[in-house]
C-alpha positions as CSV (number, residue, x, y, z in Angstrom):
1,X,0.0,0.0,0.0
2,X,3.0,2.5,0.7
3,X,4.3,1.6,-2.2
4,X,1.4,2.6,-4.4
5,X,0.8,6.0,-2.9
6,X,4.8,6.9,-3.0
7,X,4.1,6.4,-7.1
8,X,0.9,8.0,-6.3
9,X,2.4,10.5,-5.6
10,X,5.3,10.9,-7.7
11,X,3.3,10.8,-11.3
12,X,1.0,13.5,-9.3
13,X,4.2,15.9,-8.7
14,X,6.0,14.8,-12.0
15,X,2.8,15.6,-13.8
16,X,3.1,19.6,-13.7
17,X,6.6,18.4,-15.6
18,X,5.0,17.8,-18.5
19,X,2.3,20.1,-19.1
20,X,0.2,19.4,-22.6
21,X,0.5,15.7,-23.0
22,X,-2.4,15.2,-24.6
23,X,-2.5,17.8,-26.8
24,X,1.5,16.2,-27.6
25,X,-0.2,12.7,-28.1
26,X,-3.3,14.1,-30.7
27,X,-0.6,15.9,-32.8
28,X,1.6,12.9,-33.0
29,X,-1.0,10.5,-34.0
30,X,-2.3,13.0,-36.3
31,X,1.4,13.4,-38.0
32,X,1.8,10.0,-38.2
33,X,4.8,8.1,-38.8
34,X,5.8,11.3,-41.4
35,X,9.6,12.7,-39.9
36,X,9.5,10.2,-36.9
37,X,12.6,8.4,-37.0
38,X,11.6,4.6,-36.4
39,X,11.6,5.1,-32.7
40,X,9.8,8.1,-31.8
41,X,6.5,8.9,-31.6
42,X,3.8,7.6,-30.2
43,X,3.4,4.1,-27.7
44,X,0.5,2.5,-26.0
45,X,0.5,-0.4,-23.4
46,X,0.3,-1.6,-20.2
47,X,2.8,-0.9,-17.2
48,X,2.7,-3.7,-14.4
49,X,4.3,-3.7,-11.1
50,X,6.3,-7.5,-10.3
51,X,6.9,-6.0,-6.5
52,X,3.4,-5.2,-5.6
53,X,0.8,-6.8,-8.8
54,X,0.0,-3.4,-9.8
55,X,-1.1,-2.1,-13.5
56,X,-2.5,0.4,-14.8
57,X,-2.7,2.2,-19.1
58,X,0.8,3.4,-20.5
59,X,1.4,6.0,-23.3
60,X,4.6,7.2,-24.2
61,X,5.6,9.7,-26.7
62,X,9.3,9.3,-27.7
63,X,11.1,12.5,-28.9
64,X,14.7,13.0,-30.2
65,X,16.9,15.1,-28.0
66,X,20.3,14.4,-29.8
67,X,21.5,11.8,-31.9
68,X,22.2,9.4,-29.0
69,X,19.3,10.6,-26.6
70,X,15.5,10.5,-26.4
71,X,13.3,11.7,-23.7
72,X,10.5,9.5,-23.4
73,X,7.3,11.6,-22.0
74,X,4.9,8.6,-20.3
75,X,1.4,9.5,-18.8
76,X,0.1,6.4,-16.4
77,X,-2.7,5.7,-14.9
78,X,-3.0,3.6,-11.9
79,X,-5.5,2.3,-8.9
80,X,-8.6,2.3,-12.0
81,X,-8.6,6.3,-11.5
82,X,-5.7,7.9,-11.1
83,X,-3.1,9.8,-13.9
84,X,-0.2,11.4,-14.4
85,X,3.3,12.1,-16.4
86,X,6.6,12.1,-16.1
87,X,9.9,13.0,-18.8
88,X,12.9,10.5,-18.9
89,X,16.1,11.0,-21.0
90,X,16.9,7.4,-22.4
91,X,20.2,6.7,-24.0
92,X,20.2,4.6,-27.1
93,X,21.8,2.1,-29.0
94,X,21.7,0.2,-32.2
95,X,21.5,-3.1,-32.3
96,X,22.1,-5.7,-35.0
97,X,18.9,-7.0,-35.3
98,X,17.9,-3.2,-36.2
99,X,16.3,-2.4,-33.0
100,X,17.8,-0.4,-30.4
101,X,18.5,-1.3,-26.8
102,X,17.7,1.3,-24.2
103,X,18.1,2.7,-20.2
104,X,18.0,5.7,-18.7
105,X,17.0,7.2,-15.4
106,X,15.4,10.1,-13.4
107,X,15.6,11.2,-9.8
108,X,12.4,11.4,-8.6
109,X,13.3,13.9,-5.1
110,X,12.4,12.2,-1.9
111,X,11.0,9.1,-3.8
112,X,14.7,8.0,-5.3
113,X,15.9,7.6,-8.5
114,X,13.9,5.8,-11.2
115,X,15.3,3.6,-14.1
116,X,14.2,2.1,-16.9
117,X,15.9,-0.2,-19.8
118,X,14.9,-2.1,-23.1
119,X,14.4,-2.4,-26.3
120,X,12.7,-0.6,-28.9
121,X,12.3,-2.3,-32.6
122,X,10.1,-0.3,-34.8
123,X,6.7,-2.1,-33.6
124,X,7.3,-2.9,-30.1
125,X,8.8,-0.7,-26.9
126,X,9.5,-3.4,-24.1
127,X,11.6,-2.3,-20.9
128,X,12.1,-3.1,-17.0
129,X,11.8,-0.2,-14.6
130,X,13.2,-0.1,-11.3
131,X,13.2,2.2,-8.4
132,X,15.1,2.6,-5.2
133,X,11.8,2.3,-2.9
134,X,12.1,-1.2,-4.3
135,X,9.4,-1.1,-7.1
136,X,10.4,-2.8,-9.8
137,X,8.6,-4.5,-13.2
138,X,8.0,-4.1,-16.9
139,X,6.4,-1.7,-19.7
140,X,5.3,-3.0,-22.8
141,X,3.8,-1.1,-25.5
142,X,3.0,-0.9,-29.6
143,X,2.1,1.6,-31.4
144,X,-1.1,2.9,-31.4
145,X,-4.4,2.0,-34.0
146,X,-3.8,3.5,-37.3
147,X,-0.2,4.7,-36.9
């Protein structure tokens, strides 16, 4: 239960950190996969907790931030009411399958640092998160209807 209000509260704070999300999201879907390198853009799926059997609805919009960096902007929900967002710089590499593996991390203020790594291929975002209040488990996303 402590667990799920600390990230409670955490996508509350983080959410004022990324104002507009879904006014991001419409635009993205409505651009399509036109200029979006393979990666970015729009994700939908499921986050799921392995350290407490929580889930909840995941969208991410990927955005290039240099040639080596993204910043992934997720919005959550969680507890069947309950929403927010956070931004994450990722750090990527190519792979030789073609898809690119993943991690980066966040420090989150009183609530510790978060992490995440994975891979991305141009149909599928899959990663592990982890955080130091000892949450810990696994986003897995596609792209969205009609992208």
């Amino acid at each position: 239960m402590a667990q799920a209000l600390g990230w409670s509260a955490v996508l509350l704070l983080a959410s004022c950190a990324t104002p507009g999300f879904d006014r991001a999201w419409k635009k993205s879907l409505k651009a399509g996969s036109a200029g979006h390198r393979e990666v970015t853009g729009p994700w939908e799926g499921h986050w799921s907790s392995s350290a407490n059997g929580h889930t909840g609805k995941l969208r991410c919009l990927v955005e290039q931030k240099d040639e080596d960096t993204l910043v992934f902007r997720y919005w959550a929900t969680w507890g069947g009411w309950m929403k927010g967002s956070f931004l994450v710089d990722g750090d990527i590499q190519r792979r030789s399958d073609g898809g690119y593996d993943l991690e980066g991390s966040k420090r989150l203020g009183p609530w510790g640092t978060y992490s995440h790594e994975g891979v991305i291929s141009p149909d599928r975002l899959d990663s592990s998160f982890r955080s130091e209040r000892a949450n810990l488990g696994s986003f897995r996303m596609e792209r969205p209807d009609g992208y």
